[in-house]
Backbone bond lengths (Angstrom), bond angles and torsions (degrees), N, CA, C in turn:
res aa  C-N    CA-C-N  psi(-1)  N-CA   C-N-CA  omega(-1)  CA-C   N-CA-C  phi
1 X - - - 1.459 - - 1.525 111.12 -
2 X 1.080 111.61 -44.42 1.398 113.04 -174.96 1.479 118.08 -72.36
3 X 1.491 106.10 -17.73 1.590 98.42 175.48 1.369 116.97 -108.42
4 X 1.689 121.74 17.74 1.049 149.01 157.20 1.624 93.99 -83.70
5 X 1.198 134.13 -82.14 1.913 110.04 173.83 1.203 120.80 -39.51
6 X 1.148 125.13 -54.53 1.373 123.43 -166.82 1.973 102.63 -60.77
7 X 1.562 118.46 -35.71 1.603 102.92 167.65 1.645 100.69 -64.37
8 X 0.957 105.61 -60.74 1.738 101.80 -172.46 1.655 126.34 -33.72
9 X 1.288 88.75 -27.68 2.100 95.61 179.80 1.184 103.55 -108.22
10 X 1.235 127.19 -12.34 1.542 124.85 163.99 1.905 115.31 -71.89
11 X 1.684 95.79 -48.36 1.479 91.00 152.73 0.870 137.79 -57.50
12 X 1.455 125.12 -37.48 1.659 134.76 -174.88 1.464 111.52 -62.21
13 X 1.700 117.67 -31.98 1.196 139.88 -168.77 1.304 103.71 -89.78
14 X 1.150 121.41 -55.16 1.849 106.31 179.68 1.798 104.20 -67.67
15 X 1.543 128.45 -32.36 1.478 112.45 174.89 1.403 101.37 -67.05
16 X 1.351 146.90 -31.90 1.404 113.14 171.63 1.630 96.51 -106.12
17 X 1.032 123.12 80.50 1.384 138.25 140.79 1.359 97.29 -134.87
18 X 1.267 144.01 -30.48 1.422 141.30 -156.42 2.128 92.30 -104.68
19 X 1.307 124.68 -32.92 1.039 119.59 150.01 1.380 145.26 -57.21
20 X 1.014 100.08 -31.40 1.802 122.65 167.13 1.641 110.53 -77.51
21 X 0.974 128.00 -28.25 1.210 136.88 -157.10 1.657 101.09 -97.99
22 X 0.892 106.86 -34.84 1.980 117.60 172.37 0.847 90.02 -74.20
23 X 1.733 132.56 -70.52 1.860 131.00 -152.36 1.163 98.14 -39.50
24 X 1.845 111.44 -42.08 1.920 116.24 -174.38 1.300 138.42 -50.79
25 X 1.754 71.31 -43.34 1.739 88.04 179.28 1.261 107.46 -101.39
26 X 1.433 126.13 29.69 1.710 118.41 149.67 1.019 121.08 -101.16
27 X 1.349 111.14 -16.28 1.845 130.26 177.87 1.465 94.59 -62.98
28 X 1.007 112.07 -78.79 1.286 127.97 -162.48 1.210 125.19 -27.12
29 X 1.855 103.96 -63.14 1.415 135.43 159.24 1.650 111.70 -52.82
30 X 1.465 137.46 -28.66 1.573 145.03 145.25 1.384 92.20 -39.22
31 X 1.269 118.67 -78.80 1.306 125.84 -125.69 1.884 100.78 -73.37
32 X 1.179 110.33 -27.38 1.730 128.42 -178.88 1.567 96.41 -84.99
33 X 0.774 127.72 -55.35 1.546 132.13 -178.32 1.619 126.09 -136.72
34 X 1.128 92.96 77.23 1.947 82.25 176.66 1.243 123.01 -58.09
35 X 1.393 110.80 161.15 1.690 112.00 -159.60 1.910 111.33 -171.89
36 X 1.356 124.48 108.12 1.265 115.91 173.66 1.357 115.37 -21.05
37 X 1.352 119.05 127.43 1.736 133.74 139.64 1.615 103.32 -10.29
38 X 1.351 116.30 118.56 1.704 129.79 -158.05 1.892 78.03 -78.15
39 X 1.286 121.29 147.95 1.176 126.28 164.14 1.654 121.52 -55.70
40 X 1.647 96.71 -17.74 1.737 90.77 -175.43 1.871 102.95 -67.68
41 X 1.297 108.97 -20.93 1.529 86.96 -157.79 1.898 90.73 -94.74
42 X 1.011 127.58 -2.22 2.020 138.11 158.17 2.403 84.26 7.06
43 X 1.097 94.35 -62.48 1.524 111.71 -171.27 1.640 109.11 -22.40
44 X 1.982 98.05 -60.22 1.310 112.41 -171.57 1.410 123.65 -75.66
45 X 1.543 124.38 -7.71 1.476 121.47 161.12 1.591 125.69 -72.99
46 X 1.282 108.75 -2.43 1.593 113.79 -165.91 1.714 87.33 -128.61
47 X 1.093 139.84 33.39 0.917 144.43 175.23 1.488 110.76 -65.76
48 X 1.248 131.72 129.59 1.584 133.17 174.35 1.759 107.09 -35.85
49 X 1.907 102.99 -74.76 1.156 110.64 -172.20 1.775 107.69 -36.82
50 X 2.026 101.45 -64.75 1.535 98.43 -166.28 1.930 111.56 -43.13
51 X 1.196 96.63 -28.41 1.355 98.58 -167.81 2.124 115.41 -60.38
52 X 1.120 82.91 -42.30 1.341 113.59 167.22 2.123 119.39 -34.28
53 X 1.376 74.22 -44.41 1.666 82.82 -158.28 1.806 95.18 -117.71
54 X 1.354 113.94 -8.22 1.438 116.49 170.40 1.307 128.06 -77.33
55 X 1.034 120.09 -38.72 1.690 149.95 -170.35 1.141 96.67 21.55
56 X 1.602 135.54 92.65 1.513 142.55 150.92 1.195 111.58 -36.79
57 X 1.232 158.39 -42.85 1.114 142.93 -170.13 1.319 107.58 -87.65
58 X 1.100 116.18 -38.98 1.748 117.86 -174.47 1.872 104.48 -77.01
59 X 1.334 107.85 -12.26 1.695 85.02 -179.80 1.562 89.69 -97.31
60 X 1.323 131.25 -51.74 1.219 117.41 -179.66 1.549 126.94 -47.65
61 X 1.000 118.98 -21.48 1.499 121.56 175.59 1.335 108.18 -71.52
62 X 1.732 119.84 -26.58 1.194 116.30 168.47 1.489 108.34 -84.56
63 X 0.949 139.98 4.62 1.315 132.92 -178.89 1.991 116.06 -112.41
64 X 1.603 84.52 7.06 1.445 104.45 158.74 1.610 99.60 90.70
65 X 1.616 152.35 -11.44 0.994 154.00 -139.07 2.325 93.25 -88.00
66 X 1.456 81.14 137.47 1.799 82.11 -176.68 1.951 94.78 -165.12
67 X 1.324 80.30 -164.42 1.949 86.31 -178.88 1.147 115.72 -45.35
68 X 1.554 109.75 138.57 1.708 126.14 143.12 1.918 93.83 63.95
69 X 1.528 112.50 44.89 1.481 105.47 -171.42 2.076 81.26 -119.74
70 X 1.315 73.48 154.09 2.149 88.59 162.68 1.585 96.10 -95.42
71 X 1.154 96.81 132.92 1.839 103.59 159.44 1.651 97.98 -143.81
72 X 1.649 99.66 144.54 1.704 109.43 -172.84 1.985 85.27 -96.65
73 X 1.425 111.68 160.10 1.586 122.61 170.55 1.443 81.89 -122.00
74 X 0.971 121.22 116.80 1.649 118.93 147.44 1.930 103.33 -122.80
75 X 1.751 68.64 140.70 1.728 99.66 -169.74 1.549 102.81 74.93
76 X 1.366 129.67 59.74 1.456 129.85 178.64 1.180 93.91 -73.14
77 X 1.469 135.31 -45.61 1.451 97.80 -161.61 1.669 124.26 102.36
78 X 1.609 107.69 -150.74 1.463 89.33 147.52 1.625 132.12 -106.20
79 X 1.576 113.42 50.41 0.933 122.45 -164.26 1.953 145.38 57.41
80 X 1.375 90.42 24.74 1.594 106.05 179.85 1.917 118.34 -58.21
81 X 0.993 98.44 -36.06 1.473 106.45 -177.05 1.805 103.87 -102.54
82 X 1.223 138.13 -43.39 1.487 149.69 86.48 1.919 86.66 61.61
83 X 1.624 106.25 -108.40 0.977 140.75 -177.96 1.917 116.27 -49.18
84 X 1.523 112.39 -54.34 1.067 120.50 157.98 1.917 123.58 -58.64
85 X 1.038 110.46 -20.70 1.675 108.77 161.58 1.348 115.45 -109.58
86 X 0.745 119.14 1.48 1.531 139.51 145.03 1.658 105.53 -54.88
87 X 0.984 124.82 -106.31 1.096 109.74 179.42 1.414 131.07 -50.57
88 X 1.516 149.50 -28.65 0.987 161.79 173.24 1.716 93.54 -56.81
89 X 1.558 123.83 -44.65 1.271 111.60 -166.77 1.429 122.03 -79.82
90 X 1.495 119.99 -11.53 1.613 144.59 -143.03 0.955 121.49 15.69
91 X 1.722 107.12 -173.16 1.395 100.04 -172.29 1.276 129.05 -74.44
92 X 1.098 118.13 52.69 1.669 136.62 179.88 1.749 111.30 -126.30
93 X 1.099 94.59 -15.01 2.021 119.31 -161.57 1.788 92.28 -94.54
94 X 1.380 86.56 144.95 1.740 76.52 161.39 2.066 100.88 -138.92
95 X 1.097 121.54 154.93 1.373 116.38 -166.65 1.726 106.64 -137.66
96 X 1.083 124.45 114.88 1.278 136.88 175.94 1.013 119.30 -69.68
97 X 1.446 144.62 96.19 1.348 128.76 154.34 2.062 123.62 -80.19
98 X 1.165 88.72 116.76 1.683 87.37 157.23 1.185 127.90 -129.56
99 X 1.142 112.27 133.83 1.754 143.10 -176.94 1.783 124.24 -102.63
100 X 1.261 139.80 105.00 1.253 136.23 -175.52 1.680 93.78 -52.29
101 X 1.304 103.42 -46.36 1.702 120.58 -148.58 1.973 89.39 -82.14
102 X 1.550 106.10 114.06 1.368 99.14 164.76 1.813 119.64 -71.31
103 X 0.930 100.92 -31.10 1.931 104.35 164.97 1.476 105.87 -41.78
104 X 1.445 111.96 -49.00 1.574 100.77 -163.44 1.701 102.96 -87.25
105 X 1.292 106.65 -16.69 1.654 107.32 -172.46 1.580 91.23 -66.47
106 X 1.189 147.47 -37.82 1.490 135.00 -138.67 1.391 69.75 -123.96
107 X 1.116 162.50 -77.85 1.799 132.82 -178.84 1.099 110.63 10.73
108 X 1.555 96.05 -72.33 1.905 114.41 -150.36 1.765 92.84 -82.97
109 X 1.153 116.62 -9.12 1.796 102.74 174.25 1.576 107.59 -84.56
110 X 1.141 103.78 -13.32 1.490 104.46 -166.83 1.552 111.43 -103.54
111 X 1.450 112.13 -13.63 1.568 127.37 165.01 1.666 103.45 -69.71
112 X 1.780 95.99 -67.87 1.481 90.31 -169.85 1.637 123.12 -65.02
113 X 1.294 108.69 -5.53 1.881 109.23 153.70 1.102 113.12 -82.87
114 X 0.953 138.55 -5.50 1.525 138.18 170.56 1.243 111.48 -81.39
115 X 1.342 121.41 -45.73 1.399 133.71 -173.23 1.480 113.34 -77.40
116 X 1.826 101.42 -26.24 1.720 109.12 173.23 1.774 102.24 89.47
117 X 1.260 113.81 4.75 1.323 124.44 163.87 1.804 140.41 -69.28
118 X 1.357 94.79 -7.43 0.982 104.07 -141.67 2.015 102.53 -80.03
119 X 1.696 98.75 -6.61 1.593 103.60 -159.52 1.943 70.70 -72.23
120 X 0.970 143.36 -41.16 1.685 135.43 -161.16 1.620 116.64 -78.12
121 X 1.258 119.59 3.76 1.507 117.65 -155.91 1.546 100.66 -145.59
122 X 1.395 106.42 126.87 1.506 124.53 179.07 1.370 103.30 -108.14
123 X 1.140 73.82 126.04 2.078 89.73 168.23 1.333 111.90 -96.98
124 X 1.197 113.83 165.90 1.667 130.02 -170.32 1.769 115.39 -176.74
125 X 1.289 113.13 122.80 1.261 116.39 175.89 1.488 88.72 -118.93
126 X 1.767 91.41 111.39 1.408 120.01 159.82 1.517 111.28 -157.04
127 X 1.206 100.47 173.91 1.995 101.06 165.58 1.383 112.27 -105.38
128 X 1.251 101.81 -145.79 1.788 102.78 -148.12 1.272 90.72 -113.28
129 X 1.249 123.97 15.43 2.240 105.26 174.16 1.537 96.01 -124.51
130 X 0.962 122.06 6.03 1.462 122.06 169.18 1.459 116.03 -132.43
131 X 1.539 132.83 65.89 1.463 115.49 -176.86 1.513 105.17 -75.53
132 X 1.394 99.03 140.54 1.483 95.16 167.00 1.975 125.33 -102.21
133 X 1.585 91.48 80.26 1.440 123.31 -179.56 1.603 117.83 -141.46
134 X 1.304 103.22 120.53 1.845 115.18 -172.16 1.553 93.41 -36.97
135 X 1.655 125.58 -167.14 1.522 138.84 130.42 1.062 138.17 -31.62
136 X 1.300 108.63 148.80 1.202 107.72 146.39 2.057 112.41 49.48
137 X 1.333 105.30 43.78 1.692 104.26 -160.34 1.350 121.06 -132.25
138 X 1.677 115.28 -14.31 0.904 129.88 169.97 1.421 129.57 -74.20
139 X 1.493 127.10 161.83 1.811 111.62 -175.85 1.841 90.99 -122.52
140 X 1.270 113.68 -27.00 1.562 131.74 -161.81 1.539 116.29 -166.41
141 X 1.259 85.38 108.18 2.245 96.17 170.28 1.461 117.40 -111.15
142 X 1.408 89.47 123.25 1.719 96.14 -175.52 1.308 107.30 -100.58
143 X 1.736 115.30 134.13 1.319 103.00 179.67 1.582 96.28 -141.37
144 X 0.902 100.53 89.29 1.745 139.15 -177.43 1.569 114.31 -65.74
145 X 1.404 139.76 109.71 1.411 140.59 -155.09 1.480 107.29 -3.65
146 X 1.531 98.35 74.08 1.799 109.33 -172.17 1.447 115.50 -110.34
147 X 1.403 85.37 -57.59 2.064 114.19 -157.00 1.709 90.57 -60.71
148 X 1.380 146.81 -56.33 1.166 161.18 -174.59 1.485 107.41 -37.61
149 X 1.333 111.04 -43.26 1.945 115.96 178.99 1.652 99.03 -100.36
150 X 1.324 132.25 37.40 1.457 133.95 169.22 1.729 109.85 -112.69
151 X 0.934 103.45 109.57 1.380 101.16 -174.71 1.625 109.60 -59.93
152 X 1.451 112.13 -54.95 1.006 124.82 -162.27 1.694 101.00 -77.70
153 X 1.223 161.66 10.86 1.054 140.04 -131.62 1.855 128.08 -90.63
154 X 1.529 111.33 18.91 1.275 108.27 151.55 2.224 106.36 -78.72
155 X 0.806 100.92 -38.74 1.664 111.34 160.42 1.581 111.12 -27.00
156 X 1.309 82.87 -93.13 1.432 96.78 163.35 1.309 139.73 -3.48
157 X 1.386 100.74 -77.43 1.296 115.92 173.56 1.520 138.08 -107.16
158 X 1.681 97.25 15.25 1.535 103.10 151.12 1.890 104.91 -110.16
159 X 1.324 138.65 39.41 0.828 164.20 56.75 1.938 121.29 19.56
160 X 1.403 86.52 -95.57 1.406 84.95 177.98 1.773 124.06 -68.98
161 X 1.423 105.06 -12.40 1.265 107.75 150.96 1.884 136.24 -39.09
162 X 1.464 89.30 -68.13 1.889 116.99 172.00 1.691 78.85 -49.77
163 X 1.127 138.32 -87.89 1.165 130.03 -132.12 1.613 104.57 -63.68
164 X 1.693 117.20 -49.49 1.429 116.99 167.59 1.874 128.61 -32.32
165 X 1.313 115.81 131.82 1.234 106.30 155.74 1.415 124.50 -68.06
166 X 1.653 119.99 162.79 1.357 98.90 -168.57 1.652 103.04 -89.65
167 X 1.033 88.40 176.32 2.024 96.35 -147.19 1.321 133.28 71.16
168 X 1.220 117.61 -20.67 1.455 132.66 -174.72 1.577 114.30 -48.93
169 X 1.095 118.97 144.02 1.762 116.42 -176.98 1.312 118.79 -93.41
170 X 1.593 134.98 -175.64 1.637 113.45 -142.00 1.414 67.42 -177.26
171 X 1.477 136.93 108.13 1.706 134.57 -175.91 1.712 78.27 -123.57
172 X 1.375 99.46 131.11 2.090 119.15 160.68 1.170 109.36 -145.55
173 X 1.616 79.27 131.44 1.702 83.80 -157.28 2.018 86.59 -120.64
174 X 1.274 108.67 173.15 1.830 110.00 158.73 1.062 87.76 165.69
175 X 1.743 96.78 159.00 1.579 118.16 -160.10 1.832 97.29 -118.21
176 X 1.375 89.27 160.05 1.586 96.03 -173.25 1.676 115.77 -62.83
177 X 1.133 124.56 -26.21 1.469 126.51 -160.98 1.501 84.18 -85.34
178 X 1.182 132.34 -30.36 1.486 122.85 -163.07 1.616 107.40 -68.01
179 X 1.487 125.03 130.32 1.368 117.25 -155.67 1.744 104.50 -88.87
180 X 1.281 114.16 -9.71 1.405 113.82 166.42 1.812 131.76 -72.01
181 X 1.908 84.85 -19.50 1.480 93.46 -165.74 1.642 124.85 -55.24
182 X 1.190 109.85 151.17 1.164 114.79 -162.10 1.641 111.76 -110.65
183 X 1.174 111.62 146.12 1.751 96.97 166.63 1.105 145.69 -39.88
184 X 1.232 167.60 168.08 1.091 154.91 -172.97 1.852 98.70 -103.07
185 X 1.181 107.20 -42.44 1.730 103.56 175.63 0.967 99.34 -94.42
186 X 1.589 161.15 26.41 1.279 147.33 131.10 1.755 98.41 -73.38
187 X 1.686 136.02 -27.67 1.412 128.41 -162.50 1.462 79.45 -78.37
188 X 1.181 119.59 -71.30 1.377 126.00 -147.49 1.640 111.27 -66.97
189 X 1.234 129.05 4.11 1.587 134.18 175.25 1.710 81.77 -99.69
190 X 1.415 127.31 -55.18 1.288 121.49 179.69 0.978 127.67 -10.84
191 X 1.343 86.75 -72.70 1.809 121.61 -167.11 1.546 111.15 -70.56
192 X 1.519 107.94 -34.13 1.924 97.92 -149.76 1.999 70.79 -101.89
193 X 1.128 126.93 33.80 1.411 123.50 171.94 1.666 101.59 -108.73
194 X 1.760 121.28 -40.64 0.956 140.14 154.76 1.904 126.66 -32.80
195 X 1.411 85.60 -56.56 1.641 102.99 179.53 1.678 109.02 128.84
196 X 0.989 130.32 19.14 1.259 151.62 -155.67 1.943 86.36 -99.49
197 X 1.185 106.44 157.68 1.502 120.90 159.93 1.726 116.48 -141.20
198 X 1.676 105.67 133.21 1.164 105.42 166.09 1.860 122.02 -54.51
199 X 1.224 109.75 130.31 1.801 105.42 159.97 1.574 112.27 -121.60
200 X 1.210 120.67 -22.06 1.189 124.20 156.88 1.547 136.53 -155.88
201 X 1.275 112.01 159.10 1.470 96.14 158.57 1.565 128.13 -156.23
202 X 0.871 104.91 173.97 2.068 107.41 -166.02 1.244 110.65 -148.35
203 X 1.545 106.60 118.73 1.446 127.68 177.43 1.344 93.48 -85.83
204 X 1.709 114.33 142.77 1.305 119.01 179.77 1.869 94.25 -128.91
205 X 1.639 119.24 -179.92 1.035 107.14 174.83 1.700 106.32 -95.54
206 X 0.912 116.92 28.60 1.729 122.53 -177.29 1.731 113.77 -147.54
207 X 1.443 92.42 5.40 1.725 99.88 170.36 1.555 107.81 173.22
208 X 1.262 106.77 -132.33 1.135 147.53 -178.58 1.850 148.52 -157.84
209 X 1.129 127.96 105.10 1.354 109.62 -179.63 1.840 125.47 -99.88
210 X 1.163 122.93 116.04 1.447 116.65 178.30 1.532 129.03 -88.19
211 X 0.916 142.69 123.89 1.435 125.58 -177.64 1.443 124.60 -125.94
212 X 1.131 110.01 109.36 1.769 123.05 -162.18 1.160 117.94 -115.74
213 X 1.525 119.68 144.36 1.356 127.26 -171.55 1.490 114.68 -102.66
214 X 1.489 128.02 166.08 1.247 131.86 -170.87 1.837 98.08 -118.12
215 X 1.769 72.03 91.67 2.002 71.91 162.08 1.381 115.61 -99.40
216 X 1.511 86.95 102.31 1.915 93.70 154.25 0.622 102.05 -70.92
């Protein structure tokens, strides 16, 4: 019996040594070149657990999102947060998703017809230094384990500035397992370098959420 445990925790121990050892080498590979979430892993954002500990509606409600508001999704993905301001905004709301990755853009078209959302939500395959949205137009930009795979991200996010109204809020959120994720005081030196201002923030045990305003 005992040398039946002792294989068992020796196994248990090399799968998280062989797990740890990827997490490493995705950092790494982030950190040399950032780069959207490869479409193969599309699987792991809709994950039960993540879902669990994400709660789309409950962070967006803190990030102020409600009726007949514009909010941009950049880096939706397959539209999880997408879909959830989608409805929160109604049919008075309109909600932008953009995706570099056309795989994930037609994901999230095929969620938000599922969901019956879709008359409220514009799709767009573009990246993050060119949105294609006038001024000054936004109410709320979510940038959801995003900013971390942007190479450029002072770009970026004087970018999502032009597109923000002034005052408008700017919620970035990302979780620790995500190998792009970024610090929370590396976002926020980012940002308030941008012109952005902190109004809040919340350490979670699976990330972090920041939420910043656009001072024009």
């Amino acid at each position: 019996m005992a040398t039946i445990i002792d294989a068992l925790a020796n196994m248990a121990l090399t799968a998280l040594g062989a797990a740890a050892g990827f997490q490493i080498t995705l950092r790494v590979q982030q950190n040399l070149q950032p780069h959207p979430l490869p479409r193969q892993f599309a699987p792991l954002l809709e994950h039960p657990v993540r879902l669990e500990y994400l709660d789309p509606p409950r962070i967006l409600d803190t990030a102020g999102v409600g009726a007949a508001m514009t909010v941009l999704d950049l880096g939706c993905g397959t539209g999880l947060f997408t879909r959830a301001a989608a409805h929160m905004v109604g049919a008075g709301g309109r909600v932008h998703a953009v995706d570099l990755q056309a795989a994930m853009v037609a994901q999230t078209a095929a969620q938000v017809e599922y969901e019956a959302v879709q008359d409220r939500v514009t799709l767009h395959h573009a990246g993050a230094y060119e949105l294609p949205l006038p001024d000054d137009t936004v109410d709320v930009a979510l940038v959801i384990a995003t900013l971390g795979e942007i190479p450029d991200k002072p770009a970026a996010l004087n970018e999502l500035r032009r597109v923000l109204k002034p005052g408008a809020r700017m919620l970035v959120a990302d979780e620790w397992l995500n190998p792009a994720c970024m610090r929370a005081s590396a976002v926020r030196a980012c940002a308030e370098e941008a012109g952005f201002r902190r109004l809040h923030h919340t350490h979670t045990l699976a990330g972090y959420h920041l939420l910043l305003i656009n001072d024009k």
